[in-house]
N, C-alpha and C positions, 0 to 999 in steps of 0.2 A: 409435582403434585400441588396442584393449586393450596392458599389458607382455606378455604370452604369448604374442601375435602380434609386436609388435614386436620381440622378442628372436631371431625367425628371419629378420630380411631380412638380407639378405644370402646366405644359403642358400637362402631360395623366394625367386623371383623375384615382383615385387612384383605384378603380376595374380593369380598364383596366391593369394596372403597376403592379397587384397580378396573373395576367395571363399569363404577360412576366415573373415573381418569380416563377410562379408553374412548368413553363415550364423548367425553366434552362437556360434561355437567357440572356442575356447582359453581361456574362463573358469578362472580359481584354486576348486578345489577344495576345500581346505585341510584341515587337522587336527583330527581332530572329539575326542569323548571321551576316547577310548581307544586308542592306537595300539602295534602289534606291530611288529619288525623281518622280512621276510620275506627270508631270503637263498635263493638260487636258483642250486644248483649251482656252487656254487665251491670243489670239491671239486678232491683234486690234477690228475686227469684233466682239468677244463678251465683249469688254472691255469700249468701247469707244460711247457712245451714239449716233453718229453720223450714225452708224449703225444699221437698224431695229431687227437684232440680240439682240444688248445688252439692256436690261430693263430700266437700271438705274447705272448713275455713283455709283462706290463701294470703295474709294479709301482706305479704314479700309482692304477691301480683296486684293489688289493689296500691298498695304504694306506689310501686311503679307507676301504672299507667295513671295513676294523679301527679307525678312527678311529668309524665309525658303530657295529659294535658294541660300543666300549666307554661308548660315548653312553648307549647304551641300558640297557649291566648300571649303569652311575652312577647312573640314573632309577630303577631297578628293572623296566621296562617288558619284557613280553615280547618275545621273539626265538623265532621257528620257523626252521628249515631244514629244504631239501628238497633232497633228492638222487632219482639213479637207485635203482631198487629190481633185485632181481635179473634178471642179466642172460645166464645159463648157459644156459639153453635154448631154442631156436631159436621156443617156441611165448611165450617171456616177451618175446623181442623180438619179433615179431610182426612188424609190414611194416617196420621197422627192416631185414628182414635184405633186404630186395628194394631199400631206397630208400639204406643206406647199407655202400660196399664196404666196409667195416674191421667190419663186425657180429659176424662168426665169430672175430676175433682175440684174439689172450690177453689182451692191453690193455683190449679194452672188454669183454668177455667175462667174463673170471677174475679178473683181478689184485686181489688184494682191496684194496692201497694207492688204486688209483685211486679209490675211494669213500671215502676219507680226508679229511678238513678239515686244510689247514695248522694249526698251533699256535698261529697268532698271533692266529685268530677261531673258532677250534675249537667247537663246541658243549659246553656244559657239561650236569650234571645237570640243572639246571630248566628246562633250554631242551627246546623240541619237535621231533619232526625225523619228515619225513610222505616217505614215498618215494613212486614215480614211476614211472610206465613209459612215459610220452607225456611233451611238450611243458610241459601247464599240467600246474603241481601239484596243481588242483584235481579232473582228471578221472580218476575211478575210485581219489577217495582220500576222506580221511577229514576234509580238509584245514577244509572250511565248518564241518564239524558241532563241530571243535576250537575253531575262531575264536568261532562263537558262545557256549557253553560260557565261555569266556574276556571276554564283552562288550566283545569288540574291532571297535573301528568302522572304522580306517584303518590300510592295510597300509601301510608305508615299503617299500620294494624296492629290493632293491642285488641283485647276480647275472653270469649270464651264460647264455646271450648273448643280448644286449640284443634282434635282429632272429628267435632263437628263444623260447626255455623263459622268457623274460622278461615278452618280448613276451607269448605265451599265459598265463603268470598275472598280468600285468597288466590285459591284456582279460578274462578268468574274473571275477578280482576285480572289477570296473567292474559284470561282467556279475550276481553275487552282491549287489552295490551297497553293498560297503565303497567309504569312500572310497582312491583307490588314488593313490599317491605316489613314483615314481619319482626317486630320488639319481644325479643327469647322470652322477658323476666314480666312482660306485660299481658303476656298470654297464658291460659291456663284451664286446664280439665279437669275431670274430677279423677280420673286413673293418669300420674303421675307417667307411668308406662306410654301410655297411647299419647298424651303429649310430646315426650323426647324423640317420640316415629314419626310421628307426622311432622315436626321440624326439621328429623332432617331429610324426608323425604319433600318435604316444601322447598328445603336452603339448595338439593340439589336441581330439581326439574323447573318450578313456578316462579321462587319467590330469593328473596334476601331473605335469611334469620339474622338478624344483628342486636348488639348489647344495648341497652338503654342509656349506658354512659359512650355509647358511638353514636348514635343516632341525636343523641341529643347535641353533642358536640358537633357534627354536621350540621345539623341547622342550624346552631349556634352563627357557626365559621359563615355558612352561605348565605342566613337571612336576617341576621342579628342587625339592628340597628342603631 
């Protein structure tokens, strides 16, 4: 039984875990030529409990992924972000306004803070930043035709949340056929539950779930200078 498999018993029970084995799932992925940071919405609205967005302060997952992007500006290796793109008018949210109550409120609506990056992984000038009005960042944006342009083969993903906007450009990406790499301690929901599902129904079919003390140490090893 592969590590990728083995690393989720105890959470799948062990029948279910000989059916991801029979199939041939949970194969390493890995890191191929070129790889970009993809952060995904961790913006103050999903970070900051202040806001009906975010579940629950996370500050284990906001370490991290500031550990992960300063990994990246060390490498020189690109870093994109994606946020919400505007949110003001009832026809830019679209079935947002029927599937979630808080659609019409100033919070997610207006407040122009809540599209902010904390300071401490903020986007700088040479980094990308592709907005969004669904789920994946990829759909009805500009997001593939950047990546190529850039001859980037494998996304890293840190973000939130893991069982949404993650989840959808994790599967895009797979579906695009970068290789796609999800950082376990850099991603995060606001149900604690639907996070540890969606990883590892990610780490077996889509994507890599790996540590942030592995991933950093591969790039370390393959693009350190």
């Amino acid at each position: 039984m592969s590590d990728k498999i083995e690393k989720w018993r105890g959470f799948v029970p062990d029948e279910e875990l000989d059916t991801y084995r029979k199939a041939g799932f949970g194969r390493r992925i890995g890191i191929g030529r070129k790889p970009a940071l993809l952060n995904i919405d961790t913006t103050h609205m999903f970070v900051e409990p202040q806001y009906s967005q975010c579940g629950r302060e996370m500050p284990e997952m906001v370490a991290a992924l500031t550990a992960l992007t300063e990994t990246f500006r060390r490498l020189g290796l690109p870093i994109y972000y994606s946020r919400r793109d505007d949110r003001t008018h009832p026809t830019y949210r679209g079935i947002w306004n029927l599937k979630l109550g808080t659609a019409g409120d100033f919070q997610y609506s207006r407040d122009p803070r809540a599209d902010e990056w904390p300071a401490a992984y903020a986007p700088r000038e040479e980094d990308r930043i592709v907005l969004k009005n669904k789920p994946s960042c990829f759909f009805a944006t500009p997001l593939e035709a950047f990546l190529r342009y850039d001859e980037v083969d494998t996304l890293i993903i840190c973000g939130i949340s893991t069982s949404g906007c993650v989840r959808a450009g994790a599967t895009d990406a797979f579906q695009h056929n970068f290789r796609t790499i999800l950082v376990e301690e850099a991603c995060g929901d606001r149900s604690p539950a639907a996070h540890k599902a969606n990883l590892f129904d990610l780490d077996m079919k889509f994507a890599d779930v790996e540590t942030l003390d592995y991933v950093v140490g591969q790039l370390t090893e393959r693009f350190g200078r």
